[in-house]
C-alpha positions as CSV (number, residue, x, y, z in Angstrom):
1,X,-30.5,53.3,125.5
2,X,-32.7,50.5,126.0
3,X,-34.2,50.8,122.3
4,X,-30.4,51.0,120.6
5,X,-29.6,47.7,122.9
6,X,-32.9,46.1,121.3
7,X,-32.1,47.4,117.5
8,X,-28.6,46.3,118.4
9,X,-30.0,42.6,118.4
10,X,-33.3,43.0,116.0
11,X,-30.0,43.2,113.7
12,X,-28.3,40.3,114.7
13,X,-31.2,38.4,115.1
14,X,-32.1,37.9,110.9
15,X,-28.3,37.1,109.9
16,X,-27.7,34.5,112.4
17,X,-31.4,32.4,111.7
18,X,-30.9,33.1,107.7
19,X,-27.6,31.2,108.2
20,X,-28.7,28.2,110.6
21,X,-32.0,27.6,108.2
22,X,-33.1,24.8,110.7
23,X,-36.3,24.2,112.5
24,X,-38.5,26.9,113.3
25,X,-37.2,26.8,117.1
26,X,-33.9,27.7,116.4
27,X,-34.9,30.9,114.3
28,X,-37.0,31.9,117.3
29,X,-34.2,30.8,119.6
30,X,-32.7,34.4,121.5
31,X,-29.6,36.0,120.1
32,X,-26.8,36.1,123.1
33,X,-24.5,38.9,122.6
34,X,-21.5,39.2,124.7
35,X,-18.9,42.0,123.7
36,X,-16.8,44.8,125.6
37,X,-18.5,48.0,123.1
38,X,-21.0,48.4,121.4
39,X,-21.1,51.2,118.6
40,X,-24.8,51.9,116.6
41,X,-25.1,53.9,113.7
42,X,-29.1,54.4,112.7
43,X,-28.4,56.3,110.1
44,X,-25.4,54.6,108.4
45,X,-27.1,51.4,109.0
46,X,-24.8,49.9,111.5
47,X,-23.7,48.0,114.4
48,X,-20.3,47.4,115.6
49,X,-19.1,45.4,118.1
50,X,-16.0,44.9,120.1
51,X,-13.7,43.4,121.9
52,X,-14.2,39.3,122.6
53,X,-17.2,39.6,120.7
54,X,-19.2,36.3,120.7
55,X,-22.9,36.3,119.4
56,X,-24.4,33.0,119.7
57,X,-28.6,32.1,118.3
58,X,-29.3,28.5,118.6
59,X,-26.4,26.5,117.1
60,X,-25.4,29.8,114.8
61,X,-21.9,31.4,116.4
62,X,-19.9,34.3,115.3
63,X,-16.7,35.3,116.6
64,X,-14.1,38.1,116.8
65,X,-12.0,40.7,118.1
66,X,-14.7,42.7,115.9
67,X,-17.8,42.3,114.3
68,X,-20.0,44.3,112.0
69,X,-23.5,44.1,110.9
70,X,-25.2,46.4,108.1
71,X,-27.8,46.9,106.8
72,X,-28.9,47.7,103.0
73,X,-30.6,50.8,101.8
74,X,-33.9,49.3,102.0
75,X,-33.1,48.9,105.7
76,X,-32.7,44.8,105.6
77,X,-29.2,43.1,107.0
78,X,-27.1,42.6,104.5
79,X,-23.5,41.9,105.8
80,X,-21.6,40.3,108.6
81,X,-18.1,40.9,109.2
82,X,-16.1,39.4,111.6
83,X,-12.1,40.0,112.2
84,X,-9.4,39.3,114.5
85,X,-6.6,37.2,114.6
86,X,-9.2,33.7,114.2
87,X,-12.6,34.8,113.7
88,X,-14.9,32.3,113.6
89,X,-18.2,31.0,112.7
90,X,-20.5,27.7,113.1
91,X,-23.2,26.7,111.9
92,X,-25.3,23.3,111.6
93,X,-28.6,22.8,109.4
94,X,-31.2,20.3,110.0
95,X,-30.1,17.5,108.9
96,X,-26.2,17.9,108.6
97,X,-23.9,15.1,110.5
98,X,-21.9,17.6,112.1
99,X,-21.7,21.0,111.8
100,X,-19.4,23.3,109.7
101,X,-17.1,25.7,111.3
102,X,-14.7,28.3,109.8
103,X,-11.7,30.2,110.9
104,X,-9.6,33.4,109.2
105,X,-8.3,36.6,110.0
106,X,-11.6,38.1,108.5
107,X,-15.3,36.4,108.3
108,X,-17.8,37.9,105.7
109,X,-21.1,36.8,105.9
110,X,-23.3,38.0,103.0
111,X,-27.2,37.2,103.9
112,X,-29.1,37.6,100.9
113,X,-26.8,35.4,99.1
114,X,-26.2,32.8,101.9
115,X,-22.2,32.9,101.1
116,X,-19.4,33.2,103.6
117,X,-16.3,34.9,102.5
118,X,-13.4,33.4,104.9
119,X,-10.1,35.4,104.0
120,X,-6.4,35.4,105.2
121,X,-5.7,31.9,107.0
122,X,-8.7,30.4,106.0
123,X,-9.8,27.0,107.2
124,X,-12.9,25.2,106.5
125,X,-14.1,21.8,108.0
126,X,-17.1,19.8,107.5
127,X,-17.2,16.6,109.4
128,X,-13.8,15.0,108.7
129,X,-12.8,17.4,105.5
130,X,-10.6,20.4,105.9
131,X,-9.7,22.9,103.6
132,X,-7.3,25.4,103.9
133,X,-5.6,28.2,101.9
134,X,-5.9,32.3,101.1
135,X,-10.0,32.6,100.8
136,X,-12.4,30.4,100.8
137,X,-15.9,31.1,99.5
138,X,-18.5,28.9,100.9
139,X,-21.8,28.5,99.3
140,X,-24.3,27.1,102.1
141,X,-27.5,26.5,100.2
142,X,-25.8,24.9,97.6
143,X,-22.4,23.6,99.5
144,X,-20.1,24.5,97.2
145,X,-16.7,25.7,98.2
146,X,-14.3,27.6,96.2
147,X,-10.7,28.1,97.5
148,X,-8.3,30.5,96.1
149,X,-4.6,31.2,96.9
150,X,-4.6,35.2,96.8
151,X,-4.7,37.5,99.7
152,X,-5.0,41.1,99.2
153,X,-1.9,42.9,100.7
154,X,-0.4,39.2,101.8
155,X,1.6,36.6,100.3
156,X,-0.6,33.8,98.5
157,X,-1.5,31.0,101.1
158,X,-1.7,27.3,99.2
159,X,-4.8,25.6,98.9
160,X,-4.8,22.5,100.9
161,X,-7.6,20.0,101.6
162,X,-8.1,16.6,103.4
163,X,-11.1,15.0,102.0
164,X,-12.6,11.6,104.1
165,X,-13.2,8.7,102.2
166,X,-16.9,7.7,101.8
167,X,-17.9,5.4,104.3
């Protein structure tokens, strides 16, 4: 049991420092998993957790009723998906003001790539901007943000945002 616990968070452990991409002491900093269930799948790759989940590695968060990790047929993570009524993630890099944070019904987090997939009820702030709406696709090396009104199997949520004026 002990070794499925410890795979459990060898597989948390790469998602949550590729996101935060800060100082070497937040990638070494522990992963803190707190959750009602934990289901592993060696084979298929997988770990699921549930129930409150709330996995936490430096100033990386991830949040849900239910989160999912896989891995990629040459065994590295690949995928991060967190659902429930207002998942949620946070992050803050080196050098960002304050940090971004991200709410929807369902939180994809695709590693390689560094993109964030927030879907149904999506909102997205960074310091004083918000955006809101259906998905929102958020691009972290690059920070670019791509908002879209279409929900699969839901009515289509308007885009809004509030941008801040330069100071």
């Amino acid at each position: 049991m002990k070794t499925l616990i410890c795979t459990a968070l060898i597989a948390l452990a790469v998602p949550l420092s590729a996101a935060a991409q800060s100082s070497p002491s937040q990638q070494q900093a522990p992963v803190e998993v707190e959750a009602d269930r934990l289901d592993l799948d060696q084979r298929a790759g997988t770990a699921v957790y549930t129930g409150d989940v709330d996995i936490r590695q430096g100033e990386m968060q991830l949040r849900g009723d239910r989160v999912e990790i896989q891995r990629n047929d040459a065994g590295e993570l690949s995928l991060a998906t967190s659902t429930g009524e207002r998942a949620y993630l946070r992050h803050q890099t080196e050098g960002q003001e304050g940090p971004t944070e991200g709410w929807a019904r369902r939180i994809i987090y695709h590693v390689a790539e560094r993109r964030v997939e927030l879907i149904d009820q999506a909102e997205l702030t960074q310091a004083d901007d918000r955006f809101t709406g259906g998905r929102l696709e958020y691009f972290i090396d690059r920070e670019v943000i791509q908002a879209r009104s279409d929900v699969d199997g839901s009515e289509p949520q308007r885009i809004r945002m509030t941008l801040q004026p330069a100071q």
